[in-house]
C-alpha positions in Angstrom: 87.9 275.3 24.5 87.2 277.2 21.1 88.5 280.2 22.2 92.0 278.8 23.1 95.0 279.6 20.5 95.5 276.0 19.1 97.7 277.4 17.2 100.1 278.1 20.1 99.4 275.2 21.9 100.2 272.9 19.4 103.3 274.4 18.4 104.3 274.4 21.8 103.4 270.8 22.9 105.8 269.6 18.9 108.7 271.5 20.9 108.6 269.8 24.3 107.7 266.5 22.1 110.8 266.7 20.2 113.0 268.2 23.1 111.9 264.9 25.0 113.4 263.2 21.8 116.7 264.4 22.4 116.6 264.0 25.8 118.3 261.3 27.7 114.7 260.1 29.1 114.5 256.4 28.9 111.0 255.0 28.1 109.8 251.5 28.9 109.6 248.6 25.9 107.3 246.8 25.1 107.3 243.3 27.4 108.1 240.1 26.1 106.0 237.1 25.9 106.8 234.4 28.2 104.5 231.9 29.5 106.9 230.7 32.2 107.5 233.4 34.2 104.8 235.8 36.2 106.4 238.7 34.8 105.7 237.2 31.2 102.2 236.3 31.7 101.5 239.8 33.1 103.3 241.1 29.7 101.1 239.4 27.6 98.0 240.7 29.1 98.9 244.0 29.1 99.7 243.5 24.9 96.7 241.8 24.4 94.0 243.8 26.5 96.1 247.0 24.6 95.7 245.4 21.2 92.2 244.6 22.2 91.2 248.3 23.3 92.8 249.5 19.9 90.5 247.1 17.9 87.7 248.4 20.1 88.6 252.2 19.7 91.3 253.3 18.6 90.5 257.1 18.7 89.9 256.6 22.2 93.0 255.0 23.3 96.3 256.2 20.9 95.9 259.9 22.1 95.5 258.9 25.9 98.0 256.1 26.0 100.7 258.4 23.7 100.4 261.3 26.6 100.6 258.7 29.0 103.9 257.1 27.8 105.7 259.9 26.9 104.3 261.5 30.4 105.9 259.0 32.4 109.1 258.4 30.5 109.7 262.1 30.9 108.3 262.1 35.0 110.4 259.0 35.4 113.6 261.0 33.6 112.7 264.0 35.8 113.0 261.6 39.5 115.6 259.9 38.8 117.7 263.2 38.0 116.6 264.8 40.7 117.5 261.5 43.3 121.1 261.3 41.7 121.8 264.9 42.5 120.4 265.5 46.1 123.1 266.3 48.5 124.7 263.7 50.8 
């Protein structure tokens, strides 16, 4: 891993990152809290075990769960387009 050009890399993943940004790719929000519904309770677990694993270690988790979010907005982006264009 020492040997690879950084340099390059870096600069390479900041102009796919901010491509992504100007991209129509739709990324999921963050879930509301609602203690009535299944779908609620699930979306406060997920925002407190997150807030939890943050407290814990954050180094661990921002990188991980940033590559992971912008991975599937942009995976997600990249389906649907190609499921509204396949021929009839």
């Amino acid at each position: 891993l020492a040997d690879w050009p950084w340099t390059q890399i870096v600069g390479g993943g900041m102009v796919v990152i901010s491509g992504l940004m100007l991209s129509h790719a739709i990324y999921p929000a963050v879930p509301r809290i609602n203690l009535r519904t299944t779908d609620g309770r699930v979306g406060l677990a997920v925002i407190v075990a997150v807030t939890a694993a943050l407290i814990w270690s954050p180094r661990l988790v921002l990188f991980p769960a940033g590559i992971a979010y912008v991975g599937y907005g942009a995976l997600k982006a990249v389906i649907l387009g190609l499921l509204d264009r396949l021929p009839e």
